[in-house]
C-alpha positions in Angstrom: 59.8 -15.6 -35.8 56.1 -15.3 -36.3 53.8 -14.1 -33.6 52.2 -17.4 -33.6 55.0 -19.2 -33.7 56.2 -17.3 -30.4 52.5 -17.9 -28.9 52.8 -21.4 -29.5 56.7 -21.8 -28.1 56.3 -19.4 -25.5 53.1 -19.9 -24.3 51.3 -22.9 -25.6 53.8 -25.5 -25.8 54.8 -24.7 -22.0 51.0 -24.9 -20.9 50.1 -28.0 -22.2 53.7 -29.0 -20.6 53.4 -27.7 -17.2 49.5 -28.7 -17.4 50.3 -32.4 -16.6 50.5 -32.9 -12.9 47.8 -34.0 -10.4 47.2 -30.1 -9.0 46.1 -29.1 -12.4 44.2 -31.9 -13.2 42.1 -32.2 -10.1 41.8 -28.5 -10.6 40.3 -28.8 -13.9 37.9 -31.7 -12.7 36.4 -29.5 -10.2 36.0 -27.1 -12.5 34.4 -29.2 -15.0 32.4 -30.8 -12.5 31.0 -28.1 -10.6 30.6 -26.4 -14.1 28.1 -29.2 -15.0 26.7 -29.7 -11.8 25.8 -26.1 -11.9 24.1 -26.2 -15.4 22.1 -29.2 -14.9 20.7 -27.6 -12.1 19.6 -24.3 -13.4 18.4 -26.2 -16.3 15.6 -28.3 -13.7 15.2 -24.8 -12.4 14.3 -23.8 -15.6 11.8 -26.5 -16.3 10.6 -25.7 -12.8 11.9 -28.9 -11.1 14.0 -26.8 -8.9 14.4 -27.7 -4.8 12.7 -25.6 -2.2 15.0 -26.6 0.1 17.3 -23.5 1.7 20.7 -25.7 2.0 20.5 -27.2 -1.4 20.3 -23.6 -2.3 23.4 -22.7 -0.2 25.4 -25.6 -2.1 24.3 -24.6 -5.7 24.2 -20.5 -5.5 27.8 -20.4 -3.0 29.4 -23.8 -2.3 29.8 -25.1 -6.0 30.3 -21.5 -7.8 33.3 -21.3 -4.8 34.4 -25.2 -6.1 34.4 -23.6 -9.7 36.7 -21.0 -9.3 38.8 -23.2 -7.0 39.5 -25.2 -9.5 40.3 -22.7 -11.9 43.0 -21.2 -9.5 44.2 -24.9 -9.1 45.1 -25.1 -12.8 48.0 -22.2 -12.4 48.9 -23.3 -9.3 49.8 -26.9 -10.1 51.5 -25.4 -12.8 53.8 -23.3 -11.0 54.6 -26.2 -8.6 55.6 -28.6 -11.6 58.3 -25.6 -13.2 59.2 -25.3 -10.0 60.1 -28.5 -8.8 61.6 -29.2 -12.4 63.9 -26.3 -11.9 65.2 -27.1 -8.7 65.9 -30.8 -10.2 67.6 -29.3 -13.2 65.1 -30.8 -15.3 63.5 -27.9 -16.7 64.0 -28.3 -20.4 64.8 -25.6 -23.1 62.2 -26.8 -25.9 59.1 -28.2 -24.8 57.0 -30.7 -27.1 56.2 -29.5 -30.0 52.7 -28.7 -31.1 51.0 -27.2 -34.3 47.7 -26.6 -35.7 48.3 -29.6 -38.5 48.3 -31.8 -35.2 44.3 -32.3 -34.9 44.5 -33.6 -31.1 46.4 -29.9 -30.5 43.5 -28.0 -32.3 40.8 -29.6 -30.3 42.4 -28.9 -27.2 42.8 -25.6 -28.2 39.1 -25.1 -29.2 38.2 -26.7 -26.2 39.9 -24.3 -24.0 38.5 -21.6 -25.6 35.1 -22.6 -25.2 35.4 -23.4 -22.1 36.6 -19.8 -21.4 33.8 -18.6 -22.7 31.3 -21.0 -20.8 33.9 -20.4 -17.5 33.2 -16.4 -17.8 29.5 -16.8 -18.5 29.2 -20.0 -15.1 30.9 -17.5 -12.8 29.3 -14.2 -13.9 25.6 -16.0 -13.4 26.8 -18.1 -10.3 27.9 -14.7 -8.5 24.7 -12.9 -9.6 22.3 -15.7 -8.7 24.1 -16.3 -5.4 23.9 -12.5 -4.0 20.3 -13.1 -5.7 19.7 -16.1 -3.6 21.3 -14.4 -0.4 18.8 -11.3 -0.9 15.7 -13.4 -0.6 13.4 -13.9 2.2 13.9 -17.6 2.1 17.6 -17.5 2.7 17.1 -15.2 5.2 14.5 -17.0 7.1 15.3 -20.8 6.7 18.9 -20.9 6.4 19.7 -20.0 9.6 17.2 -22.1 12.1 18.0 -19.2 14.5 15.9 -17.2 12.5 12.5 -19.5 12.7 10.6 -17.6 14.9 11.3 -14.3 12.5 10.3 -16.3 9.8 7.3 -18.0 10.6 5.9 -13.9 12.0 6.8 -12.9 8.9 4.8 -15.7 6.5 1.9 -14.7 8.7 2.3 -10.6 8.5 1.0 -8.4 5.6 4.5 -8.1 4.4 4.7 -11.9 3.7 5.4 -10.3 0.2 7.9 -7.7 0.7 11.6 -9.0 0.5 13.7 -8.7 3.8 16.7 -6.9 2.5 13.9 -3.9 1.4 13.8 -3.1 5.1 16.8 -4.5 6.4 19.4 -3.6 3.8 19.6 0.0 2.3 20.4 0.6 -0.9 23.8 1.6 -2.5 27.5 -0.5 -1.9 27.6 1.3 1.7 24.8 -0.6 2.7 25.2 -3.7 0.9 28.8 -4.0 2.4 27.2 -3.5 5.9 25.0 -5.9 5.9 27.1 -8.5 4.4 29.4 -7.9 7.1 26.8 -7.7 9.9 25.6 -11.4 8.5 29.5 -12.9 8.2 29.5 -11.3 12.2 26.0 -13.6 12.6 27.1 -16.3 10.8 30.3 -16.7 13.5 27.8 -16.2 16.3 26.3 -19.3 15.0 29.3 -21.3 14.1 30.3 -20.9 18.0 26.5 -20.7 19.6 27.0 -17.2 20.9 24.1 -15.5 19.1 21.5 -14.1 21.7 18.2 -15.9 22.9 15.7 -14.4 21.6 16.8 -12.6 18.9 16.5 -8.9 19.3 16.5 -6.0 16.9 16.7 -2.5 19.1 14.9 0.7 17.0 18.0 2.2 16.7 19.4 -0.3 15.1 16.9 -0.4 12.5 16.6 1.8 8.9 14.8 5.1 9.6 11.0 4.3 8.4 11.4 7.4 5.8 13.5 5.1 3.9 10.9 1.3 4.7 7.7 2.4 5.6 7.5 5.2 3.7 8.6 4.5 0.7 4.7 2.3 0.5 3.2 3.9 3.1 2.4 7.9 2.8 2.9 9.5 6.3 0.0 12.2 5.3 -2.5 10.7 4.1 -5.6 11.3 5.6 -7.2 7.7 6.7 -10.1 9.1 8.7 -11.7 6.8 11.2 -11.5 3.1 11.0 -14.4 0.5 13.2 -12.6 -2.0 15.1 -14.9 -4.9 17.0 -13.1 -7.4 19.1 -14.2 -10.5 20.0 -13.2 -12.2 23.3 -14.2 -15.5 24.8 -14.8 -16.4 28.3 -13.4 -19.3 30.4 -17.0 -20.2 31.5 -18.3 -23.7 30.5 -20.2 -21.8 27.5 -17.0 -20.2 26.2 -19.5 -16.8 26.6 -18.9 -14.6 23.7 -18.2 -10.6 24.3 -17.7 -7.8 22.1 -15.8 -4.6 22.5 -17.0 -1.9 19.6 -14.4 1.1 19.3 -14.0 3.8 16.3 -10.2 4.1 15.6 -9.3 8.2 15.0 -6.3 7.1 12.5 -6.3 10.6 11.3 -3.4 12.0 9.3 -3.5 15.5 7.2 -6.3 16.6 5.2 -6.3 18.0 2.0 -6.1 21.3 4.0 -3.0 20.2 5.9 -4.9 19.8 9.3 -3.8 17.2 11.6 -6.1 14.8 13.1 -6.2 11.9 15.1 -3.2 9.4 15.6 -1.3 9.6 12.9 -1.8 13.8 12.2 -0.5 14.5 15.6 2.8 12.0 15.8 3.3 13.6 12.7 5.4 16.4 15.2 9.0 16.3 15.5 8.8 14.0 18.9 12.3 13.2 20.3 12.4 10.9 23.8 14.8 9.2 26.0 14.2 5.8 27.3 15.8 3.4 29.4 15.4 0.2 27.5 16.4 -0.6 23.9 12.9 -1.6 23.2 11.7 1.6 24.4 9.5 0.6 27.1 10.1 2.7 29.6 10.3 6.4 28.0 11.6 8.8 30.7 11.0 11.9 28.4 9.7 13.5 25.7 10.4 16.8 23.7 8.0 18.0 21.4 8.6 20.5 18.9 5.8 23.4 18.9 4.8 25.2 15.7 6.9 28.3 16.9 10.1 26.0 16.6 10.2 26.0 20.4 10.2 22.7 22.5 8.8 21.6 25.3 10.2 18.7 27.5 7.6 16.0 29.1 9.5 14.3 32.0 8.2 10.8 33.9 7.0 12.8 37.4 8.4 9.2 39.3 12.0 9.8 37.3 14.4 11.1 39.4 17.6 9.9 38.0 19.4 12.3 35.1 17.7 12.1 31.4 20.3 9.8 29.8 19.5 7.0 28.2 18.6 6.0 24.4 18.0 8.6 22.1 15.2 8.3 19.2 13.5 10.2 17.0 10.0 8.9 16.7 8.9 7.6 13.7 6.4 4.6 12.5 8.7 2.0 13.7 8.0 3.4 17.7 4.3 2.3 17.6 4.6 -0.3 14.4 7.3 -1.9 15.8 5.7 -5.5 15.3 4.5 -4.5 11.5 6.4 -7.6 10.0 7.5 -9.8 12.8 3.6 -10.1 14.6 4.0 -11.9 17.4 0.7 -12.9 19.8 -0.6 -13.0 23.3 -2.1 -16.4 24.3 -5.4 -14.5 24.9 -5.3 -12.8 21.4 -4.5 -16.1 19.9 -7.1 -18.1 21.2 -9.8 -15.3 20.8 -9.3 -15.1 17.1 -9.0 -18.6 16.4 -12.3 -19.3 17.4 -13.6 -16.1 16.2 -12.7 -18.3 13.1 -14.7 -21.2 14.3 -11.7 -23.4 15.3 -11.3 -24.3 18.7 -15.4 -24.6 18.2 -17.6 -22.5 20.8 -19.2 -25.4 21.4 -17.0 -27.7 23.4 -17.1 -26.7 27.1 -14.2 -24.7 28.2 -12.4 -25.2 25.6 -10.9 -21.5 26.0 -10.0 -22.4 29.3 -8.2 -25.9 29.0 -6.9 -24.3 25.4 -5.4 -21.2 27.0 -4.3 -23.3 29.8 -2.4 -26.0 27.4 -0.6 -23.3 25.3 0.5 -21.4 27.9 2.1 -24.4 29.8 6.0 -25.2 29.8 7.2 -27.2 27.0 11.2 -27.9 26.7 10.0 -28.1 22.7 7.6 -27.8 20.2 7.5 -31.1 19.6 6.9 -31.9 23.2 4.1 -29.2 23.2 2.5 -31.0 20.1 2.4 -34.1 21.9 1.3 -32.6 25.1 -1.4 -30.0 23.8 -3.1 -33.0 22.0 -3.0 -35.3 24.8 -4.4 -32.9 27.1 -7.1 -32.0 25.2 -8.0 -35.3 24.4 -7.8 -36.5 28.0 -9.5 -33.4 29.7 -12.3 -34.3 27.2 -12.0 -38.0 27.8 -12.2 -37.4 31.5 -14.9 -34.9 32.5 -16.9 -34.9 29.1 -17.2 -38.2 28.3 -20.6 -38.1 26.0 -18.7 -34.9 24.1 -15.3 -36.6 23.1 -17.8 -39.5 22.0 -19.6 -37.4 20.0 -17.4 -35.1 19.2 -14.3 -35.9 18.2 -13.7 -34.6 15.5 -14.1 -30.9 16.8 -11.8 -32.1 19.5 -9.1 -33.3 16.8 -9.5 -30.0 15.7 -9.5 -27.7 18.2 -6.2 -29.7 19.8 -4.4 -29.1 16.0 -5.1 -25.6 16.3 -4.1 -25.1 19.4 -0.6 -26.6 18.5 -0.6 -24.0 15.3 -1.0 -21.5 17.8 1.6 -22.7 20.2 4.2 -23.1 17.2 3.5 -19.6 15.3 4.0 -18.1 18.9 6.2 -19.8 21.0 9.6 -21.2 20.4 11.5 -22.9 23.6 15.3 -23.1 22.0 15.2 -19.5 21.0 13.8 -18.5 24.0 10.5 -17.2 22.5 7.4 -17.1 24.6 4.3 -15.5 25.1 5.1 -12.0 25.4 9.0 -11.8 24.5 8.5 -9.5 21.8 5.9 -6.5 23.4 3.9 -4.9 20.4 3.5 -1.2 20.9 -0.2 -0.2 19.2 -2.6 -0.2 21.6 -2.0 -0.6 24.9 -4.4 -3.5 26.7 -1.4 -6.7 26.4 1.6 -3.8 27.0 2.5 -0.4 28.3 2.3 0.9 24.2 0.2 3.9 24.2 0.7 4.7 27.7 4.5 4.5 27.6 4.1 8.6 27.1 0.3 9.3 27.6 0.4 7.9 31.3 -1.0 10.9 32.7 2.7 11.2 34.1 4.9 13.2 32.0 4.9 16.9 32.8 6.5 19.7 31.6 7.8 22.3 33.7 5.2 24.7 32.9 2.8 22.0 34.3 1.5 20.9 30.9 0.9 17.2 31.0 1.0 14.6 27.7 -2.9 13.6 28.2 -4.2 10.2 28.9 -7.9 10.7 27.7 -9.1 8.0 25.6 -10.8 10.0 23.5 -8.2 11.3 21.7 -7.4 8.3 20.4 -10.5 6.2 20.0 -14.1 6.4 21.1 -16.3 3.3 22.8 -19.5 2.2 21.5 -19.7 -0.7 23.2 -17.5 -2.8 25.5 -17.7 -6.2 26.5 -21.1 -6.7 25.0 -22.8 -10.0 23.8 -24.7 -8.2 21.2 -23.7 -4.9 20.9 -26.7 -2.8 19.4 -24.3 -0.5 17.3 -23.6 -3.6 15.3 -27.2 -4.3 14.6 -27.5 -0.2 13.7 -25.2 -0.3 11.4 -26.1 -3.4 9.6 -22.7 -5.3 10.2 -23.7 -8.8 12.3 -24.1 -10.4 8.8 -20.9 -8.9 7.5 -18.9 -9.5 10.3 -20.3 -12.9 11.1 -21.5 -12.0 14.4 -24.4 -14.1 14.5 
């Protein structure tokens, strides 16, 4: 017997055979139709008539490539179940239909199924790759999952707006990969039953080391000299009276000569601490490494418990740790939106009743849209009568703005307010800075970490409605200080 003769008796003749029952054929129409489903929309994405939408994306880069390949395990399956149940009925027979090449409806169906093998292999290779594709991006990440809004929106809003999520959050190599996929199938359940935690919390040592994310754009020695930093603060007087805090940064880093200056240059030391809180916002101690190799140990003179605690290695993450995910005080907020010109100077306490309105209780952001505007409106209405005439528009405005701030900020399902998430650099809105350089942590040698401002920045001005160093240097222009 030939070999196709054997292919065809053995093989060929039973598939075709066992192929007609409903398993099988519903098999092969989810197949078929997912198959097509999936093509046409690739092909819009193509043309770029794709959706933007994160749950039509879930649907065409997971839910249909998953209906694909169930079908295509249907097709055996229903097989099996009609020999099977034949069997056990002693119908099974001992010649099935014959088919032959001569018989044309035989060799389209055979050239049919090979081309669809070959359009089956190349569907489920690009379905899998676009879908880990589409699980890697920032948009699946941040609008998927609502749980993840207030992430997302800090992130749109940070300097990283362009830097994937899975290039800090995911390392590279299967280890990692496999991690984080498992970590997210763990998240995903948390949502599924509502246990996921309110507000969302990522403790440093649960992040990647900053070597392997900051670093890898970010050189740790370069030497960034000094940088000018004016802030501009408003006053809750009728005027909104401006005031201007001039300060030279000392960023620092190593020089060309390997010195270490400033802030950078000297956290550029091996600096291990203990702190009581995840978020590191109560260090208890800190052990410095000196050049000899020795260390010295800073402890918090009020700590009298044992040093235990969590363990860190410092890195860029301890004082950066709101690089990505920026989140504002009400007072910073306000400040540099009309910095910006929007709530206008010019309305009368409108930093008042503005920081007064976005720091109110809100049970949602929708309710807060409703209410910020209102209140505005009426306090306006009310006690400035002639200015919401005249005004309105600037009052339409400042209210909108005021409800962009409130929603980039604050978020009441999650849990978000003002102040959830502290932000480390600096130190005027949280402990930051003076989390080690208190004035309180001695060794016991005596030695204490300093708290003099000057090692860190220098004042030029503070608090100032015209701060002369600006005119000096020729920066009211630039800086649109006028």
């Amino acid at each position: 017997m030939s070999p196709f003769r054997r292919l065809k008796e053995n093989w060929l003749q039973p598939f075709f055979f066992f192929g007609n029952n409903p398993v099988t054929l519903i098999g092969s129409g989810l197949t078929t139709a997912s198959a097509i489903t999936l093509l046409l929309y690739w092909g819009m994405e193509i043309i770029g008539h794709g959706f933007a939408n994160p749950y039509l994306g879930i649907i065409f880069f997971l839910l249909l490539p998953a209906l694909f390949i169930l079908g295509l395990v249907l097709v055996p399956v229903g097989m099996a179940l009609r020999r099977n149940r034949l069997r056990r009925a002693g119908q099974l027979p001992t010649t099935y239909p014959e088919i032959h090449l001569g018989d044309p409806v035989f060799r389209h169906g055979v050239l049919i199924v090979l081309t669809a093998t070959v359009v089956n292999v190349i569907i489920v290779g690009s379905a899998s790759y676009q879908g880990v594709t589409y699980m890697d991006s920032a948009h699946f990440c941040g609008t998927s999952c609502h749980v993840m809004a207030p992430q997302w929106t800090a992130y749109q809003a940070s300097p990283h707006s362009h830097v994937e999520c899975v290039e800090c959050h995911v390392g590279s190599g299967m280890k990692s990969y496999v991690q984080a996929k498992v970590n997210g199938t763990r998240q995903l359940v948390e949502v599924a039953f509502g246990t996921y935690p309110r507000p969302i919390t990522a403790p440093l040592n649960a992040l990647r080391p900053a070597r392997q994310t900051c670093e890898e754009c970010h050189s740790p020695t370069h030497f960034t000299g000094e940088k000018l930093l004016v802030k501009t603060t408003f006053g809750d007087d009728e005027k909104n009276s401006v005031t201007r805090t001039v300060l030279v940064l000392h960023l620092g880093g190593v020089d060309s000569l390997s010195h270490r200056t400033g802030i950078h240059g000297h956290h550029l030391n091996n600096f291990e601490y203990v702190s009581t809180d995840p978020d590191a916002q109560h260090i208890i101690a800190v052990t410095a490494t000196n050049p000899d190799g020795t260390t010295t140990q800073y402890v918090d003179s009020s700590w009298t418990g044992p040093i235990r605690g969590y363990t860190r290695t410092m890195d860029c993450m301890d004082c950066h740790n709101q690089a990505t995910h920026v989140f504002q005080t009400a007072e910073d907020a306000i400040d540099e939106a009309m910095t910006d010109g929007t709530p206008s100077a010019s309305l009368p306490f409108v930093h008042k009743e503005g920081l007064a309105l976005i720091q109110a209780s809100y049970a949602s952001q929708a309710e807060a849209g409703q209410k910020i505007v209102s209140g505005l409106d009426d306090f306006y209405r009310a006690q400035y009568p002639q200015v919401w005439f005249t005004q309105r528009p600037l009052v339409d405005a400042a209210a909108n703005r005021l409800v962009a701030i409130y929603d980039r900020n604050v978020f009441p399902d999650m849990k978000v307010t003002w102040g959830t998430y502290p932000n480390n650099i600096g130190h005027m809105a949280f402990p930051g800075c003076f989390r080690c350089h208190d004035g309180n942590h001695v060794s016991k040698g005596g030695k204490t970490l300093s708290n003099d401002c000057a090692l860190c920045h220098n004042l030029l001005a503070v608090d100032e409605t015209n701060p002369q160093v600006l005119n000096d240097l020729s920066l009211q222009n630039e800086l649109h200080l006028q």
